[in-house]
C-alpha positions as CSV (number, residue, x, y, z in Angstrom):
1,X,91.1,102.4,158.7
2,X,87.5,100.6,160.0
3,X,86.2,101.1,163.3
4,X,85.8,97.8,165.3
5,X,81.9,98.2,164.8
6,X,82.4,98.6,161.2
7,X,84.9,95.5,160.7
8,X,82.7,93.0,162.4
9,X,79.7,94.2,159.9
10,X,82.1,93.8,156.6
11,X,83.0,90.7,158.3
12,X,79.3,89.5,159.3
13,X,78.4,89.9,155.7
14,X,80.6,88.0,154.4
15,X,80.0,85.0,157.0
16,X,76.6,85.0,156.3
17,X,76.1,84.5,153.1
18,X,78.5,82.0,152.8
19,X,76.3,80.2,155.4
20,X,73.2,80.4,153.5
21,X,74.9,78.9,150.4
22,X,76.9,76.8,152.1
23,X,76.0,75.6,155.3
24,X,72.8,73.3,156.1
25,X,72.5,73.4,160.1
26,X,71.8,69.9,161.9
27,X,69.1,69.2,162.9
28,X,68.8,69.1,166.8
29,X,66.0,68.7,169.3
30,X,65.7,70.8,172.1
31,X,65.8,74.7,172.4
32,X,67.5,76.7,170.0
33,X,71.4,77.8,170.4
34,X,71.7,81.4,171.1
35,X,73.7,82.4,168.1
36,X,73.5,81.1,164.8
37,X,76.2,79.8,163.0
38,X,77.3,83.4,161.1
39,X,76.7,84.9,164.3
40,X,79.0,82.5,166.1
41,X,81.9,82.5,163.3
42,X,82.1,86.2,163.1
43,X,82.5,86.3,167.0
44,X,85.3,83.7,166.7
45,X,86.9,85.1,164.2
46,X,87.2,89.5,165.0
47,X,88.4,87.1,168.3
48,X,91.9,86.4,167.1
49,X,92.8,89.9,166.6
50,X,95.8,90.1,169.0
51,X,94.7,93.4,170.3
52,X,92.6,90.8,172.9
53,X,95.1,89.2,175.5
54,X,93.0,86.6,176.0
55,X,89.4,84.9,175.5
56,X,88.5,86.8,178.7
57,X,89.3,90.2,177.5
58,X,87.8,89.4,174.1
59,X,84.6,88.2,175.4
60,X,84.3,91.2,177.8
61,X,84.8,93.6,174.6
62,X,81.8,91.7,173.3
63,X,79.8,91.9,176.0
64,X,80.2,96.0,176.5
65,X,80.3,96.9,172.9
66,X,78.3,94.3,170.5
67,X,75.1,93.8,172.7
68,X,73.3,95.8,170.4
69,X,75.1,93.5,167.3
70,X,74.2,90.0,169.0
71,X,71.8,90.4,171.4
72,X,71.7,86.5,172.4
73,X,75.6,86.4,173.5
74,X,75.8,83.9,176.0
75,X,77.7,83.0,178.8
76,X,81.9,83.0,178.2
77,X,82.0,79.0,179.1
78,X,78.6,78.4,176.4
79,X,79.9,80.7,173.8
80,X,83.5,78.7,173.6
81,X,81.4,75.3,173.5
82,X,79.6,77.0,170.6
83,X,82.9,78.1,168.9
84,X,84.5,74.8,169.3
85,X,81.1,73.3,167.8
86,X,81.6,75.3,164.6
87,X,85.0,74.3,164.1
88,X,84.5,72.4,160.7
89,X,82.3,75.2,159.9
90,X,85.2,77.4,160.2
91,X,87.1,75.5,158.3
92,X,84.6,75.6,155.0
93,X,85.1,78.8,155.3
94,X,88.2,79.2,155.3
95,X,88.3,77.2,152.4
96,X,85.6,79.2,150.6
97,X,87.7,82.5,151.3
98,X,90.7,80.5,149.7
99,X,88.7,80.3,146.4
100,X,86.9,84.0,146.4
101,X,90.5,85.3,146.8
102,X,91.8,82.9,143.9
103,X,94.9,81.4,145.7
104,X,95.2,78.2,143.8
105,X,96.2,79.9,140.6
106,X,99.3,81.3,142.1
107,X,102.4,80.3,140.3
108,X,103.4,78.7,142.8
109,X,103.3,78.0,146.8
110,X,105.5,78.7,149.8
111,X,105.6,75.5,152.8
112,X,106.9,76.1,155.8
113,X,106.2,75.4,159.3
114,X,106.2,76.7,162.8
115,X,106.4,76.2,166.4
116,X,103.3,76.2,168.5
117,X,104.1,76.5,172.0
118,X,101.1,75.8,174.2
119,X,103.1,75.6,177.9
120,X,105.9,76.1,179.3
121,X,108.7,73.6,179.5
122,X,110.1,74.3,182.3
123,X,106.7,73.4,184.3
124,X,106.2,69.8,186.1
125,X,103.3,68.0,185.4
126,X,101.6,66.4,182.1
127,X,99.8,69.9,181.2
128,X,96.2,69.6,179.5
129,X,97.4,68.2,176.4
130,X,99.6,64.8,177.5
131,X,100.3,62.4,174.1
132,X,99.2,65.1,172.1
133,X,101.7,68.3,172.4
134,X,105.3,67.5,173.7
135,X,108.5,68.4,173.4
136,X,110.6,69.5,170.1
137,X,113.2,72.2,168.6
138,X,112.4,75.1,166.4
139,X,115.2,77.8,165.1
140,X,112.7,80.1,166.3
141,X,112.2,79.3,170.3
142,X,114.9,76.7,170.8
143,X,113.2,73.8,172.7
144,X,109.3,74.3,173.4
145,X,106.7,72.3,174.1
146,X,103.3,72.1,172.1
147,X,102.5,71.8,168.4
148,X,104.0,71.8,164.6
149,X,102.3,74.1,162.6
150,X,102.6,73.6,158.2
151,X,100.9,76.1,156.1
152,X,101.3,76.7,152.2
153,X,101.5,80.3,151.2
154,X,101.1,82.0,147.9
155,X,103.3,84.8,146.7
156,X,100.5,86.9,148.4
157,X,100.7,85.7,151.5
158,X,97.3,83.9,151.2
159,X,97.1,80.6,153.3
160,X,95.7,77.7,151.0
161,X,96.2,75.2,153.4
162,X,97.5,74.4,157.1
163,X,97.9,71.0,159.4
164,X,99.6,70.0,162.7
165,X,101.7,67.7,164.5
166,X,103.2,67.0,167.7
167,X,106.7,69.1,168.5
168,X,108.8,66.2,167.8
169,X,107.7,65.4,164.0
170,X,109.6,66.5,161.7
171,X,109.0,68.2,158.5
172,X,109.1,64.8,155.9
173,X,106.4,63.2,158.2
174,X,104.0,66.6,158.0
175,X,104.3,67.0,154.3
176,X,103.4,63.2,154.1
177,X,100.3,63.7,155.7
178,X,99.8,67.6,154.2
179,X,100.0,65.9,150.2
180,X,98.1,63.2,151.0
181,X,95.0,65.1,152.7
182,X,95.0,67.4,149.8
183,X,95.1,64.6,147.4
184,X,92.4,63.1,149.2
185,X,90.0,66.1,150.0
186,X,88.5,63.9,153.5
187,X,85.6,65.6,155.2
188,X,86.0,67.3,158.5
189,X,88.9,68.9,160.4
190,X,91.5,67.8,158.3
191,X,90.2,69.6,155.2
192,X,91.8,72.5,156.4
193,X,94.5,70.6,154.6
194,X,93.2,72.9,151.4
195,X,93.7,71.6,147.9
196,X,96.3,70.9,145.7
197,X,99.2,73.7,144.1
198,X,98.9,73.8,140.8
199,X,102.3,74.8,140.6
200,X,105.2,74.0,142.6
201,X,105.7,74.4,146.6
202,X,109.2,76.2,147.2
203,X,110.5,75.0,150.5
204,X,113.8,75.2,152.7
205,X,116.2,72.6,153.4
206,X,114.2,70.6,156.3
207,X,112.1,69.7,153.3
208,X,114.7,68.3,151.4
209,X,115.4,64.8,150.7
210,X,115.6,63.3,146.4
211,X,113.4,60.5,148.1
212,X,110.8,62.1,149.4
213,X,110.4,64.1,146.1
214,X,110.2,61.5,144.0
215,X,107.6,59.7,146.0
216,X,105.5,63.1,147.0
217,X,105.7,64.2,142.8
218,X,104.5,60.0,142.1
219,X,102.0,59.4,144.9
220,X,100.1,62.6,145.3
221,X,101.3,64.9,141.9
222,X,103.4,67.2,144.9
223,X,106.5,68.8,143.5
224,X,108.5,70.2,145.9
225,X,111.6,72.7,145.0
226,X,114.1,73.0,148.6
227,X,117.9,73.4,148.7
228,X,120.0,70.4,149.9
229,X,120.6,70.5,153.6
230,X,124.2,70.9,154.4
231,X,125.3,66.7,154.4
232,X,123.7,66.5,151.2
233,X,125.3,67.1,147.4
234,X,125.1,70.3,146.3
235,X,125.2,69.9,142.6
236,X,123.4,72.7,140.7
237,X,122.6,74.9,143.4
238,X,124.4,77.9,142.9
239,X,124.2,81.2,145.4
240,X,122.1,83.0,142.7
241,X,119.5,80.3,142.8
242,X,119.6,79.4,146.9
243,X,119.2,83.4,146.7
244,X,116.1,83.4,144.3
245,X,114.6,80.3,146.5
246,X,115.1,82.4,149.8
247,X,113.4,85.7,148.3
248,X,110.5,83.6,147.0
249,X,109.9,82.3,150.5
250,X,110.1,85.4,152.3
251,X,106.2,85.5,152.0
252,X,105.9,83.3,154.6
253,X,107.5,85.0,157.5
254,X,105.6,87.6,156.5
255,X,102.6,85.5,157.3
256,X,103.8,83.8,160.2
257,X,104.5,87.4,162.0
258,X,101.0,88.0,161.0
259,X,99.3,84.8,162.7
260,X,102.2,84.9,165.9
261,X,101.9,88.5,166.9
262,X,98.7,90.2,164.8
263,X,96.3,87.3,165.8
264,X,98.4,86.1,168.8
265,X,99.1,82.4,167.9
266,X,102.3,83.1,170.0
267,X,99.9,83.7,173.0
268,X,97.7,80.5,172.9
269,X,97.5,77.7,175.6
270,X,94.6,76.0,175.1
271,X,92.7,73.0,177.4
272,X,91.4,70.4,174.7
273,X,92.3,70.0,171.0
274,X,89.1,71.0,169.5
275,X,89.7,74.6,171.3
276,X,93.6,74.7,169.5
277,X,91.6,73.2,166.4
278,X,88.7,76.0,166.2
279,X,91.2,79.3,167.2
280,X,93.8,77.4,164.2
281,X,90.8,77.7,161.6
282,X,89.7,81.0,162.9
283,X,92.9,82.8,162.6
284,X,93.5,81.3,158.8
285,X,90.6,82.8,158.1
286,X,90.8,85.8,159.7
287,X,94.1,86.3,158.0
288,X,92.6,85.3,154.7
289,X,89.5,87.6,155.2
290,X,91.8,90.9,156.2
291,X,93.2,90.6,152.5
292,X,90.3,90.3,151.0
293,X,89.1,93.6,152.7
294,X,92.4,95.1,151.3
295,X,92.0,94.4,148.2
296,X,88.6,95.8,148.4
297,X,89.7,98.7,149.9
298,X,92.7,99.1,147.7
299,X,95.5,98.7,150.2
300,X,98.0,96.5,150.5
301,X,97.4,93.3,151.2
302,X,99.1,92.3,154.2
303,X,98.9,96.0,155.6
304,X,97.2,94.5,158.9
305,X,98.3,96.5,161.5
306,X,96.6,100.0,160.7
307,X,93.3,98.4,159.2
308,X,91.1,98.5,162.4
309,X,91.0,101.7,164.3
310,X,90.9,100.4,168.0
């Protein structure tokens, strides 16, 4: 177990040197920003913890116990604009904890996704998101409105990758766009997208479809393993092996319960996309660094919960 103090160092250490190596500022005119970029992305990231009920309470933590750690913390509003400026930086490096932990060697990967709700449905109104988040279904909340989270998952619960949509799109439409950012490797945002599986992605039946994995194994090298939904043949899928699927996949409610409740994606109602998109890259890489620092520490590595002593 870490004190908070001590968790922000380990995790300052590591930020930092990935931005010397990796990270070439703009160049700006004017006065200097406040925080540098490592300075920034640590900030954003020990900010997901779900200990913090929201960006308020988080930034007033900062301000009465890591003055001495970051001197040069602005105001609340100038230290989100910062964050929300650093969001592709965030994203490189959550990529670059992908590779030190050496996900893309797993056997094989675990898609799923998730419900994001970022308002209530009940309310009246367009919200702060209107044609971006609206309405859809999910086993998990019933009928919500907000976002479609898809992450791949190793069998170690690492996130290699992680996208979304509006509510209403379904799974086929997602994994579209997930194998064909990955097969592209764009710039940007959407390289959160990660890189390709060398093995196989194991996925449930919303997945499923002999069309779509022909055309996602041809078109971007994607194979994709999922159980028939109920309307469709069932031939060769025994209990035995819709058992071994299932136990494979467990992994990723493991992570999910991880990013909804430990780092309180359940919690999130954000203004603008580019807010949604920075806290999305922060928590993936939060998540990512905790099991790094257990496996440094020799502990299990999604034993989250005990790891900082608040």
């Amino acid at each position: 177990m870490m004190t908070p103090d001590a968790f922000v160092i380990a995790l300052y250490v590591l930020v930092d040197d990935f931005c010397k190596a990796r990270y070439t500022p703009p160049t700006r005119t004017g006065s200097a920003a406040s925080l540098c970029a490592s300075e920034v992305l640590t900030l954003a990231l020990f900010g997901q913890w779900g200990w913090f009920p929201s960006e308020r309470a988080f930034y007033r933590y900062a301000r009465n116990h890591f003055l001495t750690l970051f001197p040069r913390l602005p105001h609340r509003a100038q230290f989100n604009r910062l964050v929300r400026d650093h969001t592709t930086v965030a994203v490189a490096l959550f990529r670059h904890l992908v590779e030190l932990l050496g996900a893309h060697a797993s056997p094989f990967q675990a898609l799923d996704s998730a419900a994001i709700a970022t308002r209530n449905l009940k309310r009246r109104g367009e919200g702060w998101l209107p044609g971006l988040a609206d309405i859809g279904w999910s086993n998990r909340r019933g009928w919500y409105e907000g976002f479609h989270l898809l992450q791949s998952i190793t069998p170690e619960g690492v996130i290699t990758g992680f996208g979304f949509g509006s509510a209403s799109v379904n799974d086929h439409p997602l994994a579209e766009t997930f194998f064909m950012l990955r097969r592209a490797q764009p710039r940007g945002y959407a390289a959160a997208a990660g890189l390709p599986a060398e093995g196989p992605y194991l996925a449930d039946s919303g997945f499923a479809g002999r069309t779509n994995f022909t055309h996602w194994k041809h078109a971007y090298g994607a194979t994709v393993i999922a159980p028939p939904q109920r309307s469709q043949p069932r031939r060769g899928w025994t209990a035995e092996l819709r058992r071994w699927i299932a136990s494979h996949r467990q992994i990723v409610e493991t992570v999910f319960s991880r990013l909804f409740h430990t780092f309180g994606l359940d919690r999130e109602r954000p203004h603008n996309l580019q807010g949604l998109q920075a806290r999305l890259a922060a928590k993936a890489a939060l998540h990512n660094f905790c099991i790094l620092l257990n496996r440094q520490l020799n502990r299990a590595s999604l034993a989250f919960a005990d790891l900082v002593d608040w």
